[in-house]
C-alpha positions as CSV (number, residue, x, y, z in Angstrom):
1,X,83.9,76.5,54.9
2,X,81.3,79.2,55.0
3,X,80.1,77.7,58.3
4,X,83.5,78.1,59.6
5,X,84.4,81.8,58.3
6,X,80.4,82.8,60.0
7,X,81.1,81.4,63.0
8,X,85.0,82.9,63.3
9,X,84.1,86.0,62.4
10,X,81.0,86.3,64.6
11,X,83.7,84.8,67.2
12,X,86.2,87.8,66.9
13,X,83.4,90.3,66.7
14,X,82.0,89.6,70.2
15,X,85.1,89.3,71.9
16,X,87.4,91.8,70.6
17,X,83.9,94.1,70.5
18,X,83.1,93.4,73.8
19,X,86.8,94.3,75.1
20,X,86.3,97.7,72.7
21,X,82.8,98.4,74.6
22,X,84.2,97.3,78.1
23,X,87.0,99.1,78.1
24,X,86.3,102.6,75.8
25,X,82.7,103.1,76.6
26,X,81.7,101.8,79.8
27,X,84.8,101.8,82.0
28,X,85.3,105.7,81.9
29,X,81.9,106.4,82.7
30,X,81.5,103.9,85.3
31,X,84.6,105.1,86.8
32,X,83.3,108.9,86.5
33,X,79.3,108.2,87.7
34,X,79.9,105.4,90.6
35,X,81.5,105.2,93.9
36,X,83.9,102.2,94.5
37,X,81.3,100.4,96.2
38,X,78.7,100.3,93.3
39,X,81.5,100.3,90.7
40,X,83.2,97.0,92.0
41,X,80.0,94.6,92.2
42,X,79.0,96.3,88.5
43,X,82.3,95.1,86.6
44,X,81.9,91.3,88.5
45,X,78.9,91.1,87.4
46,X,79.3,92.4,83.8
47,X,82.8,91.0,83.4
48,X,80.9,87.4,84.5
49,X,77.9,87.7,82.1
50,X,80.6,88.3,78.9
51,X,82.8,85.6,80.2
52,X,80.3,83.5,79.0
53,X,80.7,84.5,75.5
54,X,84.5,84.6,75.5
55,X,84.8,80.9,76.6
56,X,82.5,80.4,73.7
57,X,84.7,82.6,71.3
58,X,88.1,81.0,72.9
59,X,86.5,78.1,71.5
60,X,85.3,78.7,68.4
61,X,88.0,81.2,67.3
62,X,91.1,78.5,67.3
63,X,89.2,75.4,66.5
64,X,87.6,77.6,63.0
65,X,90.9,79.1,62.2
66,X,93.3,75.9,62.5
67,X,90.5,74.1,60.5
68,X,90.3,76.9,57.8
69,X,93.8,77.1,57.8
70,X,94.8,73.4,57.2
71,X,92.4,73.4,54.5
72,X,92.9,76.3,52.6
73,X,97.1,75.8,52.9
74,X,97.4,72.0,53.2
75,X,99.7,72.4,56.7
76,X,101.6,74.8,58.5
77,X,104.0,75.2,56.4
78,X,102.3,76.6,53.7
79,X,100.8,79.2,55.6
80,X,101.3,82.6,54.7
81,X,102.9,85.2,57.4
82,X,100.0,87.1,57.9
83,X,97.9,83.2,58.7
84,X,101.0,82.3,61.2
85,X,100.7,85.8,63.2
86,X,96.7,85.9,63.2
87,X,97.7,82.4,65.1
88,X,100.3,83.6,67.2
89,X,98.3,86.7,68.3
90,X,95.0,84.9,68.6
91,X,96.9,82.2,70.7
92,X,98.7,84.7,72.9
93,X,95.2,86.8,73.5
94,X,93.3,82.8,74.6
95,X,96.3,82.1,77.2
96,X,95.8,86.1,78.3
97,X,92.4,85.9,78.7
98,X,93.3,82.1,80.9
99,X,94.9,84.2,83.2
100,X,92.9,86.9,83.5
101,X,90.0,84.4,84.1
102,X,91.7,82.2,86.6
103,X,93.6,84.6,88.3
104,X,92.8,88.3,88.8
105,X,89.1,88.1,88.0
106,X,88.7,85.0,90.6
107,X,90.7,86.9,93.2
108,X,88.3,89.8,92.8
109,X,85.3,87.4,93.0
110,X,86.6,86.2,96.3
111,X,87.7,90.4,97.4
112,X,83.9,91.7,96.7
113,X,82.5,88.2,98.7
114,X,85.0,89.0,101.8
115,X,83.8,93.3,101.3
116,X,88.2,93.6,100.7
117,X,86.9,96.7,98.2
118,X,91.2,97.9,98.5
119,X,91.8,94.0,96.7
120,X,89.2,93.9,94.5
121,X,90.7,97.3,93.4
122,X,93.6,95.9,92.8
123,X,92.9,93.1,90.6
124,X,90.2,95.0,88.9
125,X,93.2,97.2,87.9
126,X,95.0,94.1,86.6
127,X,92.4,92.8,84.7
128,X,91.8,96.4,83.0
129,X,95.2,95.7,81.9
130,X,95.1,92.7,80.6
131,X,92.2,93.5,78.8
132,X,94.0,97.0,76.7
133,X,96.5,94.7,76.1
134,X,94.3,91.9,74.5
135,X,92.0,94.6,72.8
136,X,95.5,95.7,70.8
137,X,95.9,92.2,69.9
138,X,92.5,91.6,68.9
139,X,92.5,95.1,66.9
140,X,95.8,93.9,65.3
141,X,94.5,90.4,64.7
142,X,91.3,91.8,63.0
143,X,93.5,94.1,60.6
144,X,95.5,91.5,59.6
145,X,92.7,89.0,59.3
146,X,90.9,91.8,56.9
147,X,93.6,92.9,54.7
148,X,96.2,90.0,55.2
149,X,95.5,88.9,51.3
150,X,96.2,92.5,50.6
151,X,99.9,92.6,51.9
């Protein structure tokens, strides 16, 4: 169990810190110091590098959860609101982050390799999006995953 809880919570930490970082530190001042041109290439490259931890967190975060959560409440009906909307959430912020993956963030791959800077715009602005709306989930999930047994 303590395995399980380490590796969830070190799980939640790099994604929904990552988003945080991405999105409330970098993205204004990249946006405010570079020229599309340098901006564009920057966010495909960082947004690849901490892909690879998120397929590692979309990973670990639902296979430690449903684990800790059939053991602790003996099946899903036993499981206490706060457990059944940390699922929810966490499940909806794994198929977001599916799309954002195979969609936008491909698309704007295959923009910056054709030089379409106007597309790869575009579908950066989707995936900044995306991700505000994932970092609220992933805030929310990490409230109620810290003071769910206080409710």
């Amino acid at each position: 169990m303590r395995l399980a809880i380490a590796l969830h919570i070190l799980s939640a930490i790099v994604w929904v810190g990552g988003m945080f970082f991405a999105y409330v530190c970098l993205r204004p001042i990249a946006g405010s110091l570079l020229e599309v041109p340098q901006r564009l290439p920057l966010w495909s490259q960082v947004l690849g590098r901490f892909f690879h931890w998120v397929w590692l967190a979309v990973i670990l975060l639902p296979t430690t959860g449903f684990w800790m959560a059939f053991k602790l409440f003996n099946g899903i009906s036993n499981w206490p609101l706060t457990i059944q909307l940390m699922m929810g959430f966490g499940i909806l912020m794994v198929l977001l982050f599916f799309h954002l993956f195979f969609a936008p963030y491909r698309r704007l791959e295959k923009a910056l390799a054709n030089a379409d800077l106007k597309e790869a715009g575009r579908q950066l602005g989707q995936i900044r999006l995306i991700v505000a709306v994932n970092l609220t989930l992933g805030l929310l999930v990490s409230i109620l995953g810290s003071t769910g047994r206080y409710l």
